[in-house]
C-alpha positions as CSV (number, residue, x, y, z in Angstrom):
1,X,0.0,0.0,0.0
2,X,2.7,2.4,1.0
3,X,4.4,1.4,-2.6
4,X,0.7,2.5,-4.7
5,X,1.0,5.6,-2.3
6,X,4.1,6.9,-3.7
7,X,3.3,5.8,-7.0
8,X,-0.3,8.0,-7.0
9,X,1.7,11.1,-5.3
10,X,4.3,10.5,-7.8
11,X,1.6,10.2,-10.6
12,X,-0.1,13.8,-9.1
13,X,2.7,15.6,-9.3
14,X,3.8,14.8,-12.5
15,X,0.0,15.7,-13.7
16,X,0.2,18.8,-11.7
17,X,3.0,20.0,-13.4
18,X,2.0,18.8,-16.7
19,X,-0.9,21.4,-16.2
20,X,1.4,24.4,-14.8
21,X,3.0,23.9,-18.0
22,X,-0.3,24.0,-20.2
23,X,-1.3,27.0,-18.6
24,X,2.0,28.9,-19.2
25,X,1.8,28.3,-22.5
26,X,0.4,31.2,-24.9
27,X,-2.4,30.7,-27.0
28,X,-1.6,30.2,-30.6
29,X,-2.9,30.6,-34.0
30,X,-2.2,28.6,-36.8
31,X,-2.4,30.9,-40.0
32,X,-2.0,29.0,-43.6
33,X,-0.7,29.2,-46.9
34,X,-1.8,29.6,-50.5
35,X,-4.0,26.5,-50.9
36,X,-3.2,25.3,-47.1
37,X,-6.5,24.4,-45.7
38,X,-9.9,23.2,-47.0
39,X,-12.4,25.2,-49.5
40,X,-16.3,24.2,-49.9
41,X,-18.5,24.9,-52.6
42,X,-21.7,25.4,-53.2
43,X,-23.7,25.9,-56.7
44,X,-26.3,28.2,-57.2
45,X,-29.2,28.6,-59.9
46,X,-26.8,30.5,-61.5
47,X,-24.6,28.4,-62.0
48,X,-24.0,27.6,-65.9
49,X,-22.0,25.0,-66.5
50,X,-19.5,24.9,-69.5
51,X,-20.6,21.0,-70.0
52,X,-23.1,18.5,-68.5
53,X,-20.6,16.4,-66.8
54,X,-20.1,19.4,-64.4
55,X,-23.3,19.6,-64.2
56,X,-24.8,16.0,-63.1
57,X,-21.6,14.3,-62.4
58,X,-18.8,16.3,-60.7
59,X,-18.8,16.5,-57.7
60,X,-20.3,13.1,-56.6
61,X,-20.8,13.7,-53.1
62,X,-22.6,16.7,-51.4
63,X,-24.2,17.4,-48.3
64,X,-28.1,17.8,-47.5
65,X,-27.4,21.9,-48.2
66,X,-25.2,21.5,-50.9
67,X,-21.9,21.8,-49.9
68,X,-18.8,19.8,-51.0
69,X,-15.1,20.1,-50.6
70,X,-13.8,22.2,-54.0
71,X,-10.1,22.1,-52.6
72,X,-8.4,19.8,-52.7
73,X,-10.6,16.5,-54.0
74,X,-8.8,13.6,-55.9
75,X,-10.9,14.3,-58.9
76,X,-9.1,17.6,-60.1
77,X,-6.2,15.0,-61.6
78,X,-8.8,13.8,-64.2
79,X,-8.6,15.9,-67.3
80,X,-12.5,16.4,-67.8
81,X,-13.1,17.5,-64.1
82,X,-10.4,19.5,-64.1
83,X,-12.1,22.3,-66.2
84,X,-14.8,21.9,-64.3
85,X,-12.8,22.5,-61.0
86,X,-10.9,25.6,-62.5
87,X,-14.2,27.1,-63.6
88,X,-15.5,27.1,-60.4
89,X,-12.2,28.2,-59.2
90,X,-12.2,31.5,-61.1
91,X,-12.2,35.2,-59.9
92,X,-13.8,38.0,-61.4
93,X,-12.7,41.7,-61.4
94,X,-15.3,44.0,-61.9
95,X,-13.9,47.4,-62.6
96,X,-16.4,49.2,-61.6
97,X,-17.1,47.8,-58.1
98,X,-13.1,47.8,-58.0
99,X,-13.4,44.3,-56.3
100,X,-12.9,40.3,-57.3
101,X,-16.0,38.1,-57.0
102,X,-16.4,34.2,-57.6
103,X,-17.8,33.1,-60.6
104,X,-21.6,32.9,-60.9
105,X,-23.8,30.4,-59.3
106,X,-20.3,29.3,-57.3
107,X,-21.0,30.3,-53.2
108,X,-17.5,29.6,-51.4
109,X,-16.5,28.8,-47.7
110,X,-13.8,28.4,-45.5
111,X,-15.0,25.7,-43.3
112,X,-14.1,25.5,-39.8
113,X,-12.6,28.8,-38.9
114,X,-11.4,29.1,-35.3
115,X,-10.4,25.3,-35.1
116,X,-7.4,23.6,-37.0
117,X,-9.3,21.4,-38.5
118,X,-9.0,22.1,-41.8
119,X,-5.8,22.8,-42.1
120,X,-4.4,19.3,-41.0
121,X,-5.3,17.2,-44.3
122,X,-6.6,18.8,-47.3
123,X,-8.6,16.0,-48.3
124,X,-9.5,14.0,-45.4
125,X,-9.9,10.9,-47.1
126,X,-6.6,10.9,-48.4
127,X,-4.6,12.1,-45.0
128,X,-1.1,10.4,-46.1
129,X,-0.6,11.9,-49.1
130,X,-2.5,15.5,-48.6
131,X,-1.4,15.7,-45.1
132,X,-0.6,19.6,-44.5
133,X,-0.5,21.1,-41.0
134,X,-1.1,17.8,-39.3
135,X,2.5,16.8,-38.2
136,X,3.1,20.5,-37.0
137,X,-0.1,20.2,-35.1
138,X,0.7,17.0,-33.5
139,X,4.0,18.1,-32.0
140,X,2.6,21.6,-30.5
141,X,0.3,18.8,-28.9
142,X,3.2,16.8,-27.5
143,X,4.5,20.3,-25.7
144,X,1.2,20.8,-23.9
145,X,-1.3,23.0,-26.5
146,X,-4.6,21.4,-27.0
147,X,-7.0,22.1,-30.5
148,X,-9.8,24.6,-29.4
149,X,-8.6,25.4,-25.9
150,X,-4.8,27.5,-26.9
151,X,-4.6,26.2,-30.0
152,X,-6.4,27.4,-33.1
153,X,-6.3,27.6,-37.0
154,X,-7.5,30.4,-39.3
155,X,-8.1,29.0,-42.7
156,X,-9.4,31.4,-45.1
157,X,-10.3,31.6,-48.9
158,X,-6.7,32.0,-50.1
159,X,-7.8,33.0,-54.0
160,X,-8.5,36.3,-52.4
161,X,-6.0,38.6,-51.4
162,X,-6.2,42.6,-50.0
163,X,-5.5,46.0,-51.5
164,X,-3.9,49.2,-51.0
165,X,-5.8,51.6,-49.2
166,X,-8.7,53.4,-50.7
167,X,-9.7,49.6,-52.5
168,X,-12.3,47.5,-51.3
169,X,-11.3,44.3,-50.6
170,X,-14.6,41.8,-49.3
171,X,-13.3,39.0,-49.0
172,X,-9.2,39.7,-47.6
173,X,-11.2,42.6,-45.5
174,X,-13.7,40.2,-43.8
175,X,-10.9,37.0,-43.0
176,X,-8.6,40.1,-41.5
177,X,-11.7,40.8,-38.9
178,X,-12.0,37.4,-38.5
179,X,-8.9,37.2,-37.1
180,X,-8.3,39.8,-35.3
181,X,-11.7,38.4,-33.3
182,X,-10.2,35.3,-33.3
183,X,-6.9,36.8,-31.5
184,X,-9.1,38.4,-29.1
185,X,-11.1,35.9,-27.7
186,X,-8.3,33.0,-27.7
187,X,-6.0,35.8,-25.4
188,X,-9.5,36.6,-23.5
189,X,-9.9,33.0,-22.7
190,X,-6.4,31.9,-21.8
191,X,-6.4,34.5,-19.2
192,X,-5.1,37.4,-21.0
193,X,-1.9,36.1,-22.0
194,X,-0.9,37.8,-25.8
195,X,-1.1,35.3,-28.9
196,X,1.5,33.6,-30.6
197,X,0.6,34.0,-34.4
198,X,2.3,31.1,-36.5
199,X,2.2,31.4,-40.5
200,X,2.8,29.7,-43.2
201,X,3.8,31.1,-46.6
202,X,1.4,33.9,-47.9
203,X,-0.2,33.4,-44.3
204,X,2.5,35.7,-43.2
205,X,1.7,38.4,-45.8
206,X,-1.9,38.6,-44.5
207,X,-0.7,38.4,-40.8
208,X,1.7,41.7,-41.3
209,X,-0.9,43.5,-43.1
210,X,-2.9,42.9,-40.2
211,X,-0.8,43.9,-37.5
212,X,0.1,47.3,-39.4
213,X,-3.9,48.2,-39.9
214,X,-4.2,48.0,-36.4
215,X,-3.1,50.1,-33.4
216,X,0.1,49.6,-31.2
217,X,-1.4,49.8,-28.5
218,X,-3.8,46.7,-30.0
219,X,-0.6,45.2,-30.9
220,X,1.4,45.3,-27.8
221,X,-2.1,44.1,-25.8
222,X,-2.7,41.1,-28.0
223,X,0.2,39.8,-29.8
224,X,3.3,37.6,-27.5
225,X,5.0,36.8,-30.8
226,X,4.6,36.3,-34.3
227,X,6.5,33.6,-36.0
228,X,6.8,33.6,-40.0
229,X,7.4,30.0,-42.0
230,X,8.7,30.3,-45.4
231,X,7.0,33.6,-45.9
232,X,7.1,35.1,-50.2
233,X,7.8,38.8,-48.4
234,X,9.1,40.3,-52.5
235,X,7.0,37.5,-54.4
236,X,8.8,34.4,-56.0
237,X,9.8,34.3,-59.6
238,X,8.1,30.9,-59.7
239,X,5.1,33.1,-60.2
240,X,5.8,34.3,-63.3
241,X,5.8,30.8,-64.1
242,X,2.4,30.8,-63.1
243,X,0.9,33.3,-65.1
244,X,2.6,32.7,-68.4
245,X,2.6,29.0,-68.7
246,X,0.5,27.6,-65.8
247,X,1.6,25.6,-62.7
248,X,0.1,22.6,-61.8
249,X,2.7,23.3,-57.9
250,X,3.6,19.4,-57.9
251,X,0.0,17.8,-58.9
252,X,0.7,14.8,-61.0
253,X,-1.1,14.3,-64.3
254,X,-2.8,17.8,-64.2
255,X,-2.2,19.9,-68.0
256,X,-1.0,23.6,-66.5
257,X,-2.6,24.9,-69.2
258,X,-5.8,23.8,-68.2
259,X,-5.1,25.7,-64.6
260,X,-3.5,28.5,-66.3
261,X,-6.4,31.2,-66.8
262,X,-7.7,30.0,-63.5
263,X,-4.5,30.6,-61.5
264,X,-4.2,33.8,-63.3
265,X,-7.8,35.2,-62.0
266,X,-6.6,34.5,-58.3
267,X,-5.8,37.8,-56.6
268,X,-3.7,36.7,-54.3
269,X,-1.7,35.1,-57.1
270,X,-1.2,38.6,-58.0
271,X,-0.1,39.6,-55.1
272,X,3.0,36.8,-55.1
273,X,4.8,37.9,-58.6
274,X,8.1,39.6,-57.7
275,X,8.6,42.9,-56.2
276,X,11.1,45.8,-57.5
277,X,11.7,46.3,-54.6
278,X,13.1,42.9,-53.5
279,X,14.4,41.6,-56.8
280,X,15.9,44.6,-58.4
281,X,14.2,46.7,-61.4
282,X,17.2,45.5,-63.9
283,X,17.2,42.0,-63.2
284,X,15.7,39.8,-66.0
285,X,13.4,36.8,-64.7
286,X,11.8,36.1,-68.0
287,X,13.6,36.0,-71.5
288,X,11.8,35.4,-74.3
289,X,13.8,36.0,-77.8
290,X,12.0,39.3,-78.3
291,X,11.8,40.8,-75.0
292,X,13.2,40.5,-71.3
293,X,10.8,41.3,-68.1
294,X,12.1,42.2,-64.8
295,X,9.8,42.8,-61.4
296,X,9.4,46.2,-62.7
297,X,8.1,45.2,-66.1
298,X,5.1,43.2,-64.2
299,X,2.5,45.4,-66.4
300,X,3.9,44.5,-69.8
301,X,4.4,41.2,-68.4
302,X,1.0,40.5,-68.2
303,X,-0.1,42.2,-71.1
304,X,2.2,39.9,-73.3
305,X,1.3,36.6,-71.4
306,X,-2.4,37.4,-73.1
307,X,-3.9,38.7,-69.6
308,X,-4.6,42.5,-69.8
309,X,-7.4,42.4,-67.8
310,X,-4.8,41.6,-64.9
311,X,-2.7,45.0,-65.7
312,X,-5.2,47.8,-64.0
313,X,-5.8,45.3,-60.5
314,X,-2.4,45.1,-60.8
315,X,-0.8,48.2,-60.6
316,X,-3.9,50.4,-58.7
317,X,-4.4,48.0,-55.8
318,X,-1.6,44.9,-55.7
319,X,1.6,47.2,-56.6
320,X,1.2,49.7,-54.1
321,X,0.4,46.9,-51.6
322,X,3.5,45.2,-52.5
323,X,5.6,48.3,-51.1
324,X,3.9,48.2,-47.8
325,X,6.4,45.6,-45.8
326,X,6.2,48.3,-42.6
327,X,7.9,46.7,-39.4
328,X,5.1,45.7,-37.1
329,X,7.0,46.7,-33.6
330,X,6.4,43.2,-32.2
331,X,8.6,40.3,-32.0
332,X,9.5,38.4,-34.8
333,X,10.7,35.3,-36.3
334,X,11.1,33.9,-39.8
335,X,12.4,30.3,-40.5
336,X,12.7,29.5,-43.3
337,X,14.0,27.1,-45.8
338,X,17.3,27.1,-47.8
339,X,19.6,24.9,-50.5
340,X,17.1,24.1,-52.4
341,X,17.0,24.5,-56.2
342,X,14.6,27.5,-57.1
343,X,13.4,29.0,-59.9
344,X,15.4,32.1,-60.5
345,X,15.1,33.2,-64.5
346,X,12.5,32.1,-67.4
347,X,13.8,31.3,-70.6
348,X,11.4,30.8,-73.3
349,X,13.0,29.4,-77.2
350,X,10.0,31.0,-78.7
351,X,7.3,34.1,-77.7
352,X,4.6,31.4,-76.8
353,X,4.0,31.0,-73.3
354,X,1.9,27.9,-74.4
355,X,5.1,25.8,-74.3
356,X,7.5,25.4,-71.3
357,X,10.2,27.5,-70.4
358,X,13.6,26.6,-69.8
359,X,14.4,27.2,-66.0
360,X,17.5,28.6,-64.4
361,X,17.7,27.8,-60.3
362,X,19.3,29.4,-57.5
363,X,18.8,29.6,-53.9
364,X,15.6,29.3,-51.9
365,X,13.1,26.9,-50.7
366,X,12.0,25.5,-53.9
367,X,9.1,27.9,-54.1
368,X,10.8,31.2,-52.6
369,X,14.0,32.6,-53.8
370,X,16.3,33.6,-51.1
371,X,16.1,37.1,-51.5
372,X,12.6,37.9,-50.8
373,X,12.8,34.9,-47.8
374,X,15.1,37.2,-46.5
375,X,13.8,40.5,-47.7
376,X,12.7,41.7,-43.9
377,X,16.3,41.2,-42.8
378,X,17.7,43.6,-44.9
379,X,14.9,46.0,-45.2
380,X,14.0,46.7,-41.1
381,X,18.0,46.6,-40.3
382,X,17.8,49.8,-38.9
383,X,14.8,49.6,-37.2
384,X,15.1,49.5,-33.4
385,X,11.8,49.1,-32.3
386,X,11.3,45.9,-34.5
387,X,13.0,42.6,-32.9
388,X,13.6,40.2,-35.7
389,X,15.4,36.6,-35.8
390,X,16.2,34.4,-39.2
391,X,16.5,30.7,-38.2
392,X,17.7,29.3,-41.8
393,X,17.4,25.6,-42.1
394,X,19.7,23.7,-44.7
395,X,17.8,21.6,-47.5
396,X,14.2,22.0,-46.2
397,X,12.0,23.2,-48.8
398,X,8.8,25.4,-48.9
399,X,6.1,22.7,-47.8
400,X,8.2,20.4,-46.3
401,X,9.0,22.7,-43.2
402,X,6.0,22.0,-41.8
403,X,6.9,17.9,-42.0
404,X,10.6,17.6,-41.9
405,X,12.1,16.8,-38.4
406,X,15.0,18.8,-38.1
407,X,12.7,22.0,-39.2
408,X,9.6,20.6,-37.0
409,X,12.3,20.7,-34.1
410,X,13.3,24.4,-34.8
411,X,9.5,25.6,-35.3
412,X,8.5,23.9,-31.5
413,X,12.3,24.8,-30.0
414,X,11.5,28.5,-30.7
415,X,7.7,28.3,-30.0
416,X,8.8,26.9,-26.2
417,X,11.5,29.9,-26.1
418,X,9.1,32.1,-26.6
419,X,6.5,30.7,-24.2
420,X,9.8,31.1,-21.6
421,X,9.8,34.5,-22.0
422,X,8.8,37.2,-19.2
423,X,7.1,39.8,-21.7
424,X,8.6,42.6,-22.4
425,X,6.5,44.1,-25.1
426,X,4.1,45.9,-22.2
427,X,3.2,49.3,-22.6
């Protein structure tokens, strides 16, 4: 008996601390990437189908209002129900609302905002091979945070993006709110302790333009820490990639061409081709034999590619936007990625975009060149109100820093530092 006692005061204490530790911890949003969580769909009356098969057959399972999972579903890798995928995929901008809009008939949703669920396998059925946030999620688990209590997920409709000031922005506009609720009430109900917010990708564009819209004083009350994974800060030149010839980012047996005016319409696509400011205005990315476009010949660009209707949104609301990487005044951290092979210069044999380029590499994560991964670094060095750390991780590329071990150990190593920490941001 005297052996169980010391076993169950042994076994209390160990629980004991295992919940002092929990409740040290600072809650923690999970914000994702370009295509990093779940999107549902739903078709309206208005919906006009280019074919019948989109019609009756695609998609084959709905629920009792509708609703089905647009992104990401097996059946996008099958030729015919691809075109029916990147038609309901589409933006619209309407120049005279100065705004994007989805494609009629097609109703979107983010589904399960506030919880991570979404963002831990993109398709559900298919965990091991579309598994996304999951294996992050499961080791903030294993350090004490628990899904829905300090631990939360803000998926969004990443087509959309936001705009320089003085544009409407619906959609970008509404997620930002969103959020900054969702900040609130996860510091309000862990006590009042500030929010660690953890991005991934273009997440961390879309966290930074939050912070800046916002007061200090809002930001010193509500924010620990904010932590940037593999964030695009000056765009990729993969994106020009994108636009001209289509990018099917890994997807077996997809045609890019078939994605290519869809990926194109997506505003927040626009918002990832390279900046000026990061790359350099004399610094060729694509070289066709008739012409050469640098970050500051984004206009042309697009005009030549066969997409004029992307040159106006470009440069009223997405260019002056791309200029706005202001230093928050909060702590930050970016880890990111390096050693990989990525993209770094276009060459085309002929002036049709149709066919594809041949590609020059360079450093990065595979998806972000180097420069703009470290674009913050360079561009806040003088700033000394802005705390900023670079944790660089050798051969871990863009989406595997959210799997790979050694970066998985980083992310949670400086996640528990920062949960360490007596705060000093406190007005």
């Amino acid at each position: 008996m005297k052996g169980l006692g010391l076993e169950v005061g042994a076994l209390i204490i160990v629980m004991l601390c295992m919940c002092q530790a929990t409740s040290n911890l600072h809650p923690l949003i999970l914000v994702p990437g370009n295509g990093g969580n779940q999107l549902e769909a739903r078709l309206t009356s208005d919906y006009k189908p280019s074919s019948l098969l989109c019609n009756r057959w695609y998609p084959t399972s709905r629920d009792k209002n509708g609703w089905f999972r647009l992104w990401f579903d097996l059946s996008v890798l099958f030729a015919p129900f691809t075109k029916c995928f990147a038609e309901r995929m589409m933006l619209y901008y309407d120049p005279d609302l100065d705004d994007f809009y989805n494609a009629p008939g097609v109703e979107t949703r983010a589904p399960h905002f506030g919880s991570t669920q979404s963002l831990l396998y993109l398709d559900p059925n298919l965990k091991h091979v579309t598994s996304y946030m999951a294996p992050l999620v499961e080791s903030l688990e294993r350090i004490g945070y628990v899904s829905g209590d300090n631990l939360f997920g803000a998926p969004y409709d990443f087509r959309y993006g936001l705009a320089a000031a003085g544009h409407p922005t619906h959609v970008g506009s509404k997620f930002l709110q969103d959020l900054k609720a969702l900040i609130e009430k996860a510091s309000t109900s862990n006590g009042g302790k500030p929010v660690i917010l953890l991005s991934h990708s273009l997440g961390g564009l879309f966290v930074l333009q939050l912070l800046n819209r916002n007061p200090l004083s809002w930001r010193k009350k509500f924010i620990k820490h904010f932590v940037a994974l593999s964030a695009p800060w000056g765009g990729t030149a993969e994106q020009m990639l994108t636009f001209a010839s289509g990018n099917t980012l890994g997807v077996p047996l997809v045609d890019p061409l078939l994605v290519r005016q869809e990926q194109r319409s997506s505003e927040s696509n626009l918002w990832l081709l390279p900046s000026s400011k990061i790359f350099g205005w004399q610094n060729p990315l694509v070289i066709t034999p008739t012409a050469s476009y640098s970050a500051e010949d984004i206009p042309k660009f697009l005009n030549d590619i066969g997409f004029p209707q992307g040159v106006y949104p470009f440069e009223t609301r997405i260019l002056p936007l791309m200029e706005e990487l202001i230093a928050p005044e909060v702590p930050m951290t970016c880890i990111i990625g390096s050693g990989v092979r990525t993209a770094e210069k276009l060459f085309y044999k002929t002036s049709d975009f149709d066919e594809r380029p041949h590609v020059v590499y360079g450093d990065g994560d595979g998806t972000v060149n180097m420069v703009s991964l470290l674009a913050l670094e360079s561009l806040w060095a003088d700033k000394k109100n802005q705390s900023l750390k670079v944790i660089r991780i050798n051969d871990v590329s863009h989406a595997s820093i959210l799997k790979n071990h050694i970066a998985l150990r980083e992310i949670i190593g400086e996640i528990s530092e920062i949960n360490s920490q007596i705060r000093s941001n406190v007005m």
